[in-house]
N, C-alpha and C positions, 0 to 999 in steps of 0.2 A: 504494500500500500504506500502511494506518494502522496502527498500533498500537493496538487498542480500550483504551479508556477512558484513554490513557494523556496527562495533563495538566501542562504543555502538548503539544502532541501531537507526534509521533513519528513521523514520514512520510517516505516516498521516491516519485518519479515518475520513472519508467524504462521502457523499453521491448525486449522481448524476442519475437525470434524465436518464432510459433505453432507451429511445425514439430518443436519442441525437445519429448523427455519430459520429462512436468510433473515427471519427479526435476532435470531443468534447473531448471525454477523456486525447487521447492527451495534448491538450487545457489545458486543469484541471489538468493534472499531472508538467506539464510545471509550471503554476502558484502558485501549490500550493509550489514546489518545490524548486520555484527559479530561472530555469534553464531560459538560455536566448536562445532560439530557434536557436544556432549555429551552430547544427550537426543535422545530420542525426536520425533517430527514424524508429523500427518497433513493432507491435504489435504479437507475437508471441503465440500457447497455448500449448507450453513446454521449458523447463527452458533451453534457449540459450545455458545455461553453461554446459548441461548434456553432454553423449556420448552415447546414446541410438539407436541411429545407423538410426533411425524413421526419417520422413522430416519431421519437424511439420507446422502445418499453420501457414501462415505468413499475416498479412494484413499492408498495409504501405502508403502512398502520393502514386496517380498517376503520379505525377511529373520528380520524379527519377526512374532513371535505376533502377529494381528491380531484383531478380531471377526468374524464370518461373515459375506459378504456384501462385505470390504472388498477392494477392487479394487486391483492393484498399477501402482504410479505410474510403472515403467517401460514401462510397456505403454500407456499413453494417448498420444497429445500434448496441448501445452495448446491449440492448436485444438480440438481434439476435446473436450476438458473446457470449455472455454469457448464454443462454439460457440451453443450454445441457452444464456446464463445470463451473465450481466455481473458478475456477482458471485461471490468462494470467498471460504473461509477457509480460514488456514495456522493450525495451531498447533504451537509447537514448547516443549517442556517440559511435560508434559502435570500435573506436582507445581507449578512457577510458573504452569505456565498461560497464556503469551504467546501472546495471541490475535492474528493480524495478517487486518485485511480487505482483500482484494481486489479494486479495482474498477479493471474496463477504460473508461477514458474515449475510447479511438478506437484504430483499425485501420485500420494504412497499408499503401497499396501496398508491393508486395513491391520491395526493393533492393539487389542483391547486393554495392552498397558498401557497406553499414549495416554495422556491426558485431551481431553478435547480440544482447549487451545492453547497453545504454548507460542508462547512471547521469545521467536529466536534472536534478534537482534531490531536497533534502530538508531535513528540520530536525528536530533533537535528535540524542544520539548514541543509538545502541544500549543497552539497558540493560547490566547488568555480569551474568553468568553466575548463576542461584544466587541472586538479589538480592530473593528472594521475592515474583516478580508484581510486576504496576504499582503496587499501594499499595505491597507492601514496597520497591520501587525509588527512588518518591517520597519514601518516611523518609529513606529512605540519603540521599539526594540533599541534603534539604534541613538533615539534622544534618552533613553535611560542608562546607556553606556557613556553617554556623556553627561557627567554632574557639571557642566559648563553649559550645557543646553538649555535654551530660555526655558522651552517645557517642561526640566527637567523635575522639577520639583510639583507640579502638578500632573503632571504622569506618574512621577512616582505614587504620590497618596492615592492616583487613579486604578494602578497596578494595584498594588498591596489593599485597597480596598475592594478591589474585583478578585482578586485572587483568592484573598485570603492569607492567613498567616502559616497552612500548612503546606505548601505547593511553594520551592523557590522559585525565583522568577528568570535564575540566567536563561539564556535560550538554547544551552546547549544541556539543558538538567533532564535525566533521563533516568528514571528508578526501578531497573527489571525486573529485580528481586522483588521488589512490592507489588509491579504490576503484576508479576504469575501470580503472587500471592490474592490480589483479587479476582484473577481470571478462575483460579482453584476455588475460591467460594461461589463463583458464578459458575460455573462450569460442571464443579465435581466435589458439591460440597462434601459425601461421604470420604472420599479421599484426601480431602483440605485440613485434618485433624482440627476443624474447631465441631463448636459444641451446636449441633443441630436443632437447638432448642432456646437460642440466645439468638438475639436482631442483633445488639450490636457488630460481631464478627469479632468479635475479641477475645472470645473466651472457650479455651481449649475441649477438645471433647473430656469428657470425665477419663477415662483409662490412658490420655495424655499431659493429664495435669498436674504440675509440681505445686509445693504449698505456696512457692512465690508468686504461682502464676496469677493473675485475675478469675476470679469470680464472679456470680451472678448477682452480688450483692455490691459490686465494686460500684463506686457512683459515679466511675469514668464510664463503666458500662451502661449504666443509664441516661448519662448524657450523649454516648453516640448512638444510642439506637431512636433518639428523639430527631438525630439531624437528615437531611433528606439522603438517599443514599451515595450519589456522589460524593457531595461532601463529606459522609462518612466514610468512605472509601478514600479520601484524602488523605482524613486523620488517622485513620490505620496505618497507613506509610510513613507519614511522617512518623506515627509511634515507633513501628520497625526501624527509620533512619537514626531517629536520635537517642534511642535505647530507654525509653523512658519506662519501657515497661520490662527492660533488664532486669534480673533478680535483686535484691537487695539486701545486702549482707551487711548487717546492723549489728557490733557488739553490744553487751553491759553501757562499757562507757562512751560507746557513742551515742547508743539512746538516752541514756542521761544527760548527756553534754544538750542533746536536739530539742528536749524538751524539762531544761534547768531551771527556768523558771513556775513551771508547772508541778515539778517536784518539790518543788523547795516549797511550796504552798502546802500542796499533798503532805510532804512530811510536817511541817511547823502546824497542820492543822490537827494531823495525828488521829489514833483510832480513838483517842476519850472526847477530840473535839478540841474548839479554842472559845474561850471567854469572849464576847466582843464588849465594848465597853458603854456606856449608859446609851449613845447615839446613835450605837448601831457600828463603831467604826472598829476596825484590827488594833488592839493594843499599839503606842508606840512603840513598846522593844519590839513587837514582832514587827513592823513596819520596817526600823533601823535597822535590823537584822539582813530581811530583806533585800535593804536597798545594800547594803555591805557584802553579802554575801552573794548577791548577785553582780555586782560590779558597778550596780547604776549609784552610788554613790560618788562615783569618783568625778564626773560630770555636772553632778545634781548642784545647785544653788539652795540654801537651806539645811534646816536640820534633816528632813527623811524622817521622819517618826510620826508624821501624821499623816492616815491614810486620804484623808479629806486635801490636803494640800500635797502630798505627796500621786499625781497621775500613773506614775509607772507600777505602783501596788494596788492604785486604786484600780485600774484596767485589768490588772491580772487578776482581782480576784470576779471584777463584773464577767469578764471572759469563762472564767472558771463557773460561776455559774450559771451561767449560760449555756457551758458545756457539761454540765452534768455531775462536775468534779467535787463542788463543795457547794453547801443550801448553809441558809438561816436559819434556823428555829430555836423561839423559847430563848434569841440572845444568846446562840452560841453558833460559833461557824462549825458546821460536822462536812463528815465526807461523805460523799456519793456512797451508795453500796459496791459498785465497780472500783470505784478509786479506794476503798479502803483496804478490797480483797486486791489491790495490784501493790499493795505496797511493801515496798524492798525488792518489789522484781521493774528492772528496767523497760523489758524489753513487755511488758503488760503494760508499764505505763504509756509507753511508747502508742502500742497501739490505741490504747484507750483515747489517749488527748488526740492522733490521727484521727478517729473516728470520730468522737464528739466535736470536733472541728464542725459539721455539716447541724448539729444538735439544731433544732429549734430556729432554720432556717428555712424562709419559702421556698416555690418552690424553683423562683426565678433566682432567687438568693443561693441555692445549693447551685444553679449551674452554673453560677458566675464564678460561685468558690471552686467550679472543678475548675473551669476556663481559665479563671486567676492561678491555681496550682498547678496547670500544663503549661500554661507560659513560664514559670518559675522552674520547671522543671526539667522544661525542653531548652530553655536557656536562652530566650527571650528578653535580649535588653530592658531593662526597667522601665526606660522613657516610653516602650513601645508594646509593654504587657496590656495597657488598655483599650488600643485598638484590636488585640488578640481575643482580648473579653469579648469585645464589644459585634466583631463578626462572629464567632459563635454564636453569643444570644441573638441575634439575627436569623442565624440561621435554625436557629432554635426553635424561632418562630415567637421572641419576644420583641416588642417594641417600649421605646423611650414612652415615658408621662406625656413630653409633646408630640408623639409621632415623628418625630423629625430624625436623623440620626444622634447613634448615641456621643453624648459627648464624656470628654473626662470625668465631668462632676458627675454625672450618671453614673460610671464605671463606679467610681469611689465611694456612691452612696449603694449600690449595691453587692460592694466586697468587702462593706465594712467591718461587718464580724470576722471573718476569712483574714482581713488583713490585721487587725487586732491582736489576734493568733501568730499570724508570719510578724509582727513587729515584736510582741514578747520572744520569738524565740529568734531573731535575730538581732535582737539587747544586745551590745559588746561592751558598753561602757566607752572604753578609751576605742579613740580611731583607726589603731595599728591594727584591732582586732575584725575590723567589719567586714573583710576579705572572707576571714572563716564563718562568720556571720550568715555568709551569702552565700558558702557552701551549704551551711549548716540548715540555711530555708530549702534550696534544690532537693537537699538528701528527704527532709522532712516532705515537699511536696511528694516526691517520688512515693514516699510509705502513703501521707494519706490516701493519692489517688486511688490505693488498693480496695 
């Protein structure tokens, strides 16, 4: 398959089951390509773009209005379309006008190991949606190669707002490995070792699942099986590229270290509970303790011994109850019943404060905390985690209070719990320390997404 006229060209060589309806093909061109199923498609066997004066066959979805004469594409096979003719054309957008040709260079015996379509080779990416045709896709292309380009800065936020945050945008980014890995869940799910029983595509068949792997309870699984399928089929590559869903191998003291200030609550609150004092507030020594023992002293202006003027105890324990970890009553701060059976084991706490992260959150509020934890996690510059957010929940199928797009103050008002959390546990006190800080939220994002 080419890309007409598209320079430098724009190709895939792959081979697919004849047996399959040519809407498989479809299917397969779609995936290997990129495209996200937005427009219109027909199958054609002569070239769109000619002027030969000839009707040619047209095969297309029964679904839409067609022209008279056009044959529906689930009803053929591509044997049968291709039998007498080495050659079709796909067009898909029929406003851009992405013309892809078709040409069979051989036909193998039949093998019921083969997988149905395998992804042998290609070069360039995919264009970007919209990107108006191959000339208008070569503009874009080559004023974004240039940060001197007047457009340069408005194609860009143009790109990365069309794209996406999971899809790079060089144009020579080509992902095989990912893409078989979608062609096997389209294609041959029993053979794909995920779990036949899960939408999102993320999670292992049961007799191939290790403890690290994701589950059906993971709330990254539930946020990609909410997204439309392409773009979930993004995120799955991108998951595979950047390793986020690599095993995670957590000591003692590095779960203690990731979640230090939630310990240190957890233990100072203890199994008999802690006294609050007439107002309702954490004793001053346990406040100055606190702030000393965590390191936020050293930065602090003030004594530290009043939770009421002191923010960084007073956050950590509003967060703590929030997430489940320690309640009020009767004028004493106790522990959760989780948090009290996790104490002395790290690697309990660990998970416990991971999971209650999402506690008592809507439901637009949970996918923004996933969204905000994959940016964090996939390694998503700071300055640009909230446009990450912010296409997701789009695609989510959330919108802004004005309808309008999302802006930053929207991002921030609804990750705020979420970031409450990543800001206790990326505390460092002195500045030399914020580097590991910033390890120390990645590794944590990694655990909660589980």
């Amino acid at each position: 398959m080419t890309l007409e006229e598209a320079d430098p060209a724009i190709w895939r060589a792959f081979e697919i089951d004849g047996r399959l309806p040519l809407r498989m093909l479809h299917v397969a061109l779609q995936t290997i390509m990129g495209w996200r199923e937005l427009h219109l498609h027909a199958f054609v066997d002569a070239d769109p773009q000619s002027r030969s004066g000839v009707m040619p066959l047209r095969w297309a979805p029964q679904d839409f209005e067609n022209p008279v004469g056009t044959r529906a594409e689930e009803d053929y096979a591509i044997d049968d379309v291709l039998r007498d003719r080495s050659t079709l054309w796909y067009e898909y957008d029929f406003g851009d006008g992405w013309v892809h040709r078709i040409d069979v260079t051989d036909v193998l015996e039949d093998d019921s190991l083969r997988a149905p379509v395998v992804l042998l080779d290609g070069g360039g990416r995919g264009p970007f949606e919209d990107a108006g045709g191959v000339h208008g896709y070569a503009e874009k292309v080559e004023a974004l190669a240039d940060p001197q380009h007047p457009e340069y800065r408005e194609l860009s936020n143009w790109a990365r707002a069309t794209v996406g945050p999971w899809v790079p945008l060089a144009s020579d980014f080509l992902d095989p490995i990912g893409v078989q890995s979608e062609l096997n869940l389209l294609f041959n799910p029993q053979g794909s070792g995920m779990s036949p029983y899960d939408m999102s595509g993320l999670v292992k068949d049961d007799a191939l699942r290790r403890p690290s792997d994701l589950d059906v309870d993971s709330p990254l699984v539930a946020l990609a099986s909410t997204l439309p399928p392409p773009i979930r089929s993004e995120l799955r590559q991108h998951l595979g590229r950047t390793g986020v869903l690599d095993a995670v191998d957590v000591d003692d003291a590095t779960a203690l270290r990731l979640i230090r200030p939630f310990a240190w609550l957890m233990d100072a609150v203890g199994p008999e509970g802690i006294a609050l004092t007439s107002a309702g507030w954490l004793p001053p020594d346990t406040v100055l303790d606190g702030m000393t023992t965590l390191g936020w002293i050293d930065d602090w202006i003030g004594k530290g011994n009043r939770e009421d003027l002191t923010p960084p105890i007073a956050n950590l324990r509003e967060g703590a109850q929030r997430m489940g970890l320690v309640r009020a009553q009767k004028g004493r701060l106790l522990l959760g019943a989780a948090a009290k059976k996790a104490l002395g084991d790290p690697q309990a706490q660990l998970r416990l404060v991971a999971g209650a992260t999402y506690r008592k959150l809507s439901d637009a509020e949970t996918d923004a905390a996933v969204l905000l934890l994959l940016s964090i996690a996939d390694g998503t510059p700071a300055g640009e985690r909230w446009k990450a957010v912010a296409f997701g929940l789009e695609m989510c199928g959330w919108q802004s209070a004005s309808g309008r797009a999302f802006t930053p103050t929207d991002i921030d008002h609804v990750t705020h719990h979420v970031q409450r959390v990543l800001d206790a546990i990326g505390e460092s006190g002195r500045r030399e320390r914020r580097t590991l800080a910033l390890a120390d939220q990645r590794l944590f994002a990694r655990v909660a997404l589980r």
